[in-house]
Structures are given as structure tokens and as C-alpha cells.
MARSE-185091 format. One record per atom (N, C-alpha, C): residue number from 1; residue in one letter; z negated, y, x. Coordinates in steps of 0.02 Angstrom, whole numbers, plus 50000, padded with zeros to 5 digits. Example, Ala and Ser with C-alpha at 12.3 -4.5 7.8 and 13.67 -1.06 7.14 Angstrom:
<pts>
PT  seq  type      Z      Y      X
PT    1     a  49610  49716  50660
PT    1     a  49610  49775  50615
PT    1     a  49610  49835  50660
PT    2     s  49646  49888  50642
PT    2     s  49643  49947  50684
PT    2     s  49606  50002  50645
</pts>
This chain:
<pts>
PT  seq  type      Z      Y      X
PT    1     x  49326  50021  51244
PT    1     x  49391  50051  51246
PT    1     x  49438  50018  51196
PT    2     x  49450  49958  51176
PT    2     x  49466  49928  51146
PT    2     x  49468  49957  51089
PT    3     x  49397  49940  51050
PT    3     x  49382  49991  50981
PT    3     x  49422  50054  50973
PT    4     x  49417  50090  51021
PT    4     x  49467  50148  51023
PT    4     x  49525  50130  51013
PT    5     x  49554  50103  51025
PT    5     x  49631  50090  51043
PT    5     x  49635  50049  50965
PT    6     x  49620  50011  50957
PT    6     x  49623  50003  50869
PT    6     x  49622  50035  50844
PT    7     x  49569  50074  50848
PT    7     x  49570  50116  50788
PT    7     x  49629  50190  50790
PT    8     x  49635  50185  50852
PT    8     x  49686  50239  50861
PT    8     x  49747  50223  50807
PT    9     x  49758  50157  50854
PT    9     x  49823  50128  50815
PT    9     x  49833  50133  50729
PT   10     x  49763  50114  50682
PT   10     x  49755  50094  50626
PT   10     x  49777  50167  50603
PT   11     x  49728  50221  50638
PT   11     x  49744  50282  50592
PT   11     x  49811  50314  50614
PT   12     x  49848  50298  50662
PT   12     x  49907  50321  50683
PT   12     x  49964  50282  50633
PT   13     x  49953  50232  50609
PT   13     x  50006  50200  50575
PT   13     x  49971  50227  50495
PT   14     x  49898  50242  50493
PT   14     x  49903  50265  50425
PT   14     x  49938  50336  50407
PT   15     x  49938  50387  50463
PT   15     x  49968  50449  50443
PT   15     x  50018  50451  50463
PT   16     x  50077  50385  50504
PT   16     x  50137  50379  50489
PT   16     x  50176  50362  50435
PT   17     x  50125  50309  50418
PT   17     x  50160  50298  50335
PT   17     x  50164  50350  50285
PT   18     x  50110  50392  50286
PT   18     x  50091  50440  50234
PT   18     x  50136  50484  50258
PT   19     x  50172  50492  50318
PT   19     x  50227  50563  50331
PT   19     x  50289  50534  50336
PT   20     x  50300  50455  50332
PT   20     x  50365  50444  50322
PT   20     x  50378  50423  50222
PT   21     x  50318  50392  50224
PT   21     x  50338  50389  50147
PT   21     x  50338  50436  50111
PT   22     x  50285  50488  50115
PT   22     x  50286  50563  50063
PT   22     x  50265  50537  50009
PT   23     x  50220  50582  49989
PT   23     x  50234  50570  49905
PT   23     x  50292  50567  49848
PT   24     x  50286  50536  49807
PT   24     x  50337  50522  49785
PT   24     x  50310  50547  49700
PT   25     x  50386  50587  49659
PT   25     x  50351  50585  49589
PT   25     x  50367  50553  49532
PT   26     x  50317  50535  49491
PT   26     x  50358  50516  49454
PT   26     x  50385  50539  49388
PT   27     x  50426  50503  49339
PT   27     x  50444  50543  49271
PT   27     x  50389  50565  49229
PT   28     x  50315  50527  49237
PT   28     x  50269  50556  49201
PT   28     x  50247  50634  49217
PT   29     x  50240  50631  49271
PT   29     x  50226  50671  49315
PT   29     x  50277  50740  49293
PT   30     x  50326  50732  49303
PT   30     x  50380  50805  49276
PT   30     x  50388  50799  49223
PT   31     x  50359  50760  49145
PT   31     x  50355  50787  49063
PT   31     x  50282  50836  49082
PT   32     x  50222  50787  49108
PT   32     x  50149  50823  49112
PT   32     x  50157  50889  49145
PT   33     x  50211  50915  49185
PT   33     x  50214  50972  49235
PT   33     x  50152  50979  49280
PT   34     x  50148  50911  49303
PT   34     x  50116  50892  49374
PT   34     x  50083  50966  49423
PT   35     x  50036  50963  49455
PT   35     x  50007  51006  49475
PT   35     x  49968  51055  49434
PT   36     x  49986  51047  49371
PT   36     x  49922  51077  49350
PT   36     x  49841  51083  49352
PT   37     x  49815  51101  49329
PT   37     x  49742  51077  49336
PT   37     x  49712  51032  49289
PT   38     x  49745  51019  49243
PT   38     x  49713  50961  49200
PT   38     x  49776  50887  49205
PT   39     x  49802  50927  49222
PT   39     x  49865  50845  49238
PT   39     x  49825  50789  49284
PT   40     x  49847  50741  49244
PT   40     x  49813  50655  49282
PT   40     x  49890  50618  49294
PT   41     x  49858  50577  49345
PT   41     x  49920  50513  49331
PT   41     x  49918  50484  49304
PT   42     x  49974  50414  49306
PT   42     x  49967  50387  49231
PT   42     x  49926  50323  49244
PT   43     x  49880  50307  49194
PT   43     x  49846  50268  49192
PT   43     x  49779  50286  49227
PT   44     x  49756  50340  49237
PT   44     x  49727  50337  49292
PT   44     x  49647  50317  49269
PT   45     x  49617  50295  49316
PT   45     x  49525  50264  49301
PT   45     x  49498  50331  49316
PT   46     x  49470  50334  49252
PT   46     x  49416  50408  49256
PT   46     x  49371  50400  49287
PT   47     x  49345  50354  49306
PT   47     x  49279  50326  49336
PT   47     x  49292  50362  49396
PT   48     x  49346  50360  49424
PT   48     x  49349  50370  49495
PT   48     x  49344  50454  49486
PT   49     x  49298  50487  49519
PT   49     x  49285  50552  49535
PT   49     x  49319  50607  49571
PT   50     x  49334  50667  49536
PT   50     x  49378  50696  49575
PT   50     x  49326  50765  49599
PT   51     x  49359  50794  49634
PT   51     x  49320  50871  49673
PT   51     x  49346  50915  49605
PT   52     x  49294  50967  49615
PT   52     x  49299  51018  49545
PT   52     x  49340  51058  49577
PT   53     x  49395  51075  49532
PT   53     x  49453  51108  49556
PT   53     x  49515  51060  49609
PT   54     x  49506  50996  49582
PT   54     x  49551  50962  49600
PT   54     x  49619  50957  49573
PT   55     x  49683  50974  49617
PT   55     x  49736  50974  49579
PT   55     x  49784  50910  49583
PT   56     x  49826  50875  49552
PT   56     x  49888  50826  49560
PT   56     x  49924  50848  49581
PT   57     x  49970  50826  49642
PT   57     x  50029  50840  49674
PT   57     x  50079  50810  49656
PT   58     x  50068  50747  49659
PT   58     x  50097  50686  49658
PT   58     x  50074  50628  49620
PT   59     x  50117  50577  49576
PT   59     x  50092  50503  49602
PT   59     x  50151  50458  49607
PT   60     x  50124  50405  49616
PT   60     x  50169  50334  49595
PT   60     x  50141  50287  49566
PT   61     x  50203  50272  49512
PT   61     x  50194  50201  49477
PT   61     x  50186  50127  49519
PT   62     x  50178  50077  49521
PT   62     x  50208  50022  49574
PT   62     x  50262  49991  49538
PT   63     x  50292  49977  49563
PT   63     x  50369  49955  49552
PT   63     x  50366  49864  49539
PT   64     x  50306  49833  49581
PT   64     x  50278  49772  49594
PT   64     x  50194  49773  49574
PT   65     x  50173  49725  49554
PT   65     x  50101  49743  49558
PT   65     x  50075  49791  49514
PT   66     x  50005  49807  49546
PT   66     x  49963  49853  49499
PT   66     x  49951  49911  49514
PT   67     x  49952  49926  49588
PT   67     x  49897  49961  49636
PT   67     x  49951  50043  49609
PT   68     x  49904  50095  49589
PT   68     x  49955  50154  49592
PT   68     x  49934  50187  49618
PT   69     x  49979  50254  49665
PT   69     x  49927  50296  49676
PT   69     x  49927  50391  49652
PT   70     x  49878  50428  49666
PT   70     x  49891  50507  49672
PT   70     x  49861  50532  49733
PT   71     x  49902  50582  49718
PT   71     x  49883  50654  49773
PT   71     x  49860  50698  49749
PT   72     x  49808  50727  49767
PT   72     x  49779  50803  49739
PT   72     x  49771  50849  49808
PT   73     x  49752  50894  49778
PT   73     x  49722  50944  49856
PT   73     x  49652  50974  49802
PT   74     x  49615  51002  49838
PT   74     x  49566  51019  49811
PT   74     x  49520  51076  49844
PT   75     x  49478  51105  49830
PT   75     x  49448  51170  49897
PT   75     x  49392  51134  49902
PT   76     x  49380  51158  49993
PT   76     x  49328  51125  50006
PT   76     x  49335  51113  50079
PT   77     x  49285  51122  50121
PT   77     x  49305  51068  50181
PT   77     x  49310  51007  50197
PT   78     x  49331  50980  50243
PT   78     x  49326  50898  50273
PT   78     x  49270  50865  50267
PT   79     x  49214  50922  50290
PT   79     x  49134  50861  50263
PT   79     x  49148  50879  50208
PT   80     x  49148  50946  50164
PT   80     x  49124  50942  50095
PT   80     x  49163  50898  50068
PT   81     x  49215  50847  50055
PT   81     x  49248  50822  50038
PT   81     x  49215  50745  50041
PT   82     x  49219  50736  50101
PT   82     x  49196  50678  50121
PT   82     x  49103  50672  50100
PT   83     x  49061  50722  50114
PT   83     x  49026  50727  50076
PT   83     x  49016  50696  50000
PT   84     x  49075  50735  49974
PT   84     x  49086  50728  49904
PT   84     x  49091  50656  49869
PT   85     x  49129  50623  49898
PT   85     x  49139  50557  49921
PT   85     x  49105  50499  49921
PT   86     x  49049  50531  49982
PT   86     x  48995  50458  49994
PT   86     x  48964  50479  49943
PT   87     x  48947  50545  49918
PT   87     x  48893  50534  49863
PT   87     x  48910  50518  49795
PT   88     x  48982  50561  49755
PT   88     x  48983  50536  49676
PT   88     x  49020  50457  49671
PT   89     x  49070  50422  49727
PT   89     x  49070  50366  49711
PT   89     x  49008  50312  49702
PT   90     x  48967  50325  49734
PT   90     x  48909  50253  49707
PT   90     x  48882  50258  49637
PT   91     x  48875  50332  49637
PT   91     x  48854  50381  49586
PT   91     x  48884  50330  49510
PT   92     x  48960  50332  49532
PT   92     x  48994  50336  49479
PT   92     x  48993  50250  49464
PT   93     x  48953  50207  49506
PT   93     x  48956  50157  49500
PT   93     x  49010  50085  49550
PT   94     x  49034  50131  49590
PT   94     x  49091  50091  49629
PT   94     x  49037  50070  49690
PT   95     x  49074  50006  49712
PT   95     x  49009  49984  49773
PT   95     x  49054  50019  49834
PT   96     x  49031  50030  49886
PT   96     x  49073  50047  49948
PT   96     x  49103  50007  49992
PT   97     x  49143  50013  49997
PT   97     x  49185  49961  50065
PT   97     x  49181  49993  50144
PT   98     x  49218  49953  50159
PT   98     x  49221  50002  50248
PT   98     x  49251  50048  50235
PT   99     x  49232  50108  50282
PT   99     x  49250  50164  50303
PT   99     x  49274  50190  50375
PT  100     x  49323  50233  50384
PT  100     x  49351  50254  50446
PT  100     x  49352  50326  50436
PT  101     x  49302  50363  50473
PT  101     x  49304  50437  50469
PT  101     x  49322  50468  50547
PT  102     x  49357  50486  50551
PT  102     x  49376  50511  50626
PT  102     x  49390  50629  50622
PT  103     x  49329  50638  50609
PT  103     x  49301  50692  50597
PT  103     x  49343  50754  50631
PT  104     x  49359  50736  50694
PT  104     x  49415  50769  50749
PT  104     x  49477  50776  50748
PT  105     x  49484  50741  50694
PT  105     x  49558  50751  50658
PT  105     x  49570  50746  50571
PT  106     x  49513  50752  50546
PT  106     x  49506  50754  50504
PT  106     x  49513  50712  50440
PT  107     x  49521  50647  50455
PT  107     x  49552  50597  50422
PT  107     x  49474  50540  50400
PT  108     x  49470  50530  50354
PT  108     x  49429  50485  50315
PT  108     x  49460  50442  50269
PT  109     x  49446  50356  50276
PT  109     x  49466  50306  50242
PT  109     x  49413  50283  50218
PT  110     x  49395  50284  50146
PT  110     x  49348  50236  50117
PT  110     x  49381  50189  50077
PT  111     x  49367  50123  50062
PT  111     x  49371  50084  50010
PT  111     x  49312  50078  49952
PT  112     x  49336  50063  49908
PT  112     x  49276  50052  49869
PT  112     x  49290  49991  49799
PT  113     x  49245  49984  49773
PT  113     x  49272  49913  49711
PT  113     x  49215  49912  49665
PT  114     x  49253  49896  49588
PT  114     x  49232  49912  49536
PT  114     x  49221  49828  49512
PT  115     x  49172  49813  49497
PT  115     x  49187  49727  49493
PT  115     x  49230  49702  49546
PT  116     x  49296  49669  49539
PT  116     x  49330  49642  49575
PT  116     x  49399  49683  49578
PT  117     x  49404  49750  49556
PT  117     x  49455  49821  49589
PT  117     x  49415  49837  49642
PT  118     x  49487  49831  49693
PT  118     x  49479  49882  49740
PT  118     x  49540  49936  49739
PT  119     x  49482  50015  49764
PT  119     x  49519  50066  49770
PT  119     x  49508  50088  49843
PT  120     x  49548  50147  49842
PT  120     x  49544  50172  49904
PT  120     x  49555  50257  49893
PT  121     x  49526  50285  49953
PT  121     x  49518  50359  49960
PT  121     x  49537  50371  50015
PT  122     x  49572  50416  50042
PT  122     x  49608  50433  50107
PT  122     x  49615  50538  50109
PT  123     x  49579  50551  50155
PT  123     x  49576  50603  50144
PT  123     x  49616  50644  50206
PT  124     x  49641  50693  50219
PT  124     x  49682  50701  50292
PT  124     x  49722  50765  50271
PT  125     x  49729  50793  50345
PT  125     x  49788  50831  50342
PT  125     x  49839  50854  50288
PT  126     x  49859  50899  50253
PT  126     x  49912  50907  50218
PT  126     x  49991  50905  50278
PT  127     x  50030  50868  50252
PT  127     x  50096  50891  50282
PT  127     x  50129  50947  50290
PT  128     x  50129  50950  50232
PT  128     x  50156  51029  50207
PT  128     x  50112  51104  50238
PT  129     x  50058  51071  50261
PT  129     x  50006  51143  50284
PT  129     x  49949  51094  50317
PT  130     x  49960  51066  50375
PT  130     x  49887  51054  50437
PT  130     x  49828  51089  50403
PT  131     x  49814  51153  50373
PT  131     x  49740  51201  50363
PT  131     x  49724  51161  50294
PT  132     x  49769  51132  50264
PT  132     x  49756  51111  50184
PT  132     x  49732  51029  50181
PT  133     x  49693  51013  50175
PT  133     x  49683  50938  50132
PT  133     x  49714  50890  50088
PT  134     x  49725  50838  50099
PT  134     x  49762  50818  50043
PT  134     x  49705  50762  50033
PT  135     x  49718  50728  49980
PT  135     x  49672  50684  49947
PT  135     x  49720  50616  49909
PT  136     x  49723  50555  49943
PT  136     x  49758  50506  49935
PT  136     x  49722  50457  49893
PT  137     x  49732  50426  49815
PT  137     x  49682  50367  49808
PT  137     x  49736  50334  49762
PT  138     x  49739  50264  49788
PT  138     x  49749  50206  49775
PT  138     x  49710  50190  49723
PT  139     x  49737  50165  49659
PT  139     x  49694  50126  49624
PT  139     x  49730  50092  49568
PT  140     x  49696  50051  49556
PT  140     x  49733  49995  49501
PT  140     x  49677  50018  49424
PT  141     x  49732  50028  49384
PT  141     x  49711  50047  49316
PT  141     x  49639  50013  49294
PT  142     x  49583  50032  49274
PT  142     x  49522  49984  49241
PT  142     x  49570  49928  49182
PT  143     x  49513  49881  49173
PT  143     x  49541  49841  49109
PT  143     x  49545  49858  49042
PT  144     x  49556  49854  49017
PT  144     x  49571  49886  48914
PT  144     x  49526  49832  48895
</pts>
């Protein structure tokens, strides 16, 4: 019971943050006219794999630090997504970290790390539309 109740908690404070913070945009983001289909964020690691027909909503710069992130939505379901996921990240070379998939609500947390980057993937609910997906990833720029 325990386990439960953690994990309740973990993913309850993760899709509080994500509905009190919102995405946020930035100035790159409105020159690129964001949401298109070829629009990226800035800096972003190609390595990291997106769903075909993945779009940008959002991102952020960090203000502190490195870590940035985007939003896309993309078609597809919750497994196909998550699917998508466990298979082109190893693919693409990232090792896997822990994961939190809670299937019944639709929410999946993977980590993953490139050498000594770690990223993250968060998949869940749209705000704006419960039926829609959104696609959250954290990541810190590769090295030059």
C-alpha cells in the first residue's frame, strides 16, 4: 500500500506542476512561429527522437542552469507513444533510467542519459484537451 501511496503522490505533484506551471514560450519560439511542423527548440539534441508528425507547442530556455525543455503533441496512442519510446530511445543510443508508467491515467515518466546527460520524457494528458497527448522532454543541449 505504501508503494501506492508514493507513487500516487510522485505523479500527483508531477501533473500539478505541469498544470500550475504551463508551458511557457519563448522569444525563439514566436520568430520560428512555433507549432509548426518543422519548428525545434532552441538548442535542441537531435539525438533525442521525436514521433513522426510530431509538433512544438512550447519551450523553455533555463534562466539558471542547463536543463531546457519542449512540448509537442503528436498522433498516436498512449502505448503507441510509449511504445515509441522504449524502443527508438536505446535505438538512438541513450541508456534508460527509471520509469513510471501508470497506464490508467495515462501518464509515463522515463529518464534516460547520454554519457553523463540526463534527459527526461513525460508523456500525459493534454490540459487544454484530456483526449490529446502532450509530450514533455527535459533536456540539456549535447556538447559542441
Amino acid at each position: 500500500m505504501k508503494k501506492i501511496s508514493y507513487l500516487s503522490r510522485f505523479l500527483a505533484g508531477l501533473l500539478l506542476a505541469a498544470s500550475v506551471c504551463g508551458p511557457l514560450h519563448s522569444p525563439a519560439m514566436a520568430e520560428s512561429g512555433a507549432g509548426g511542423a518543422n519548428a525545434m527548440p532552441p538548442k535542441w539534441d537531435a539525438r533525442i527522437p521525436l514521433p513522426k508528425g510530431a509538433v512544438l507547442v512550447s519551450s523553455t530556455e533555463p534562466k539558471s542552469g542547463v536543463v531546457y525543455s519542449a512540448d509537442f503533441t503528436a498522433p498516436g496512442t498512449y502505448k503507441e507513444l510509449v511504445d515509441f519510446y522504449e524502443t527508438e530511445l536505446p535505438k538512438a543510443g541513450f541508456k534508460m533510467g527509471p520509469k513510471v508508467a501508470v497506464a490508467a491515467r495515462k501518464v509515463y515518466n522515463r529518464t534516460f542519459t547520454y554519457t553523463d546527460i540526463l534527459d527526461s520524457v513525460v508523456i500525459s494528458p493534454s490540459s487544454a484537451d484530456p483526449s490529446k497527448l502532450t509530450i514533455h522532454v527535459a533536456y540539456t543541449p549535447p556538447p559542441k
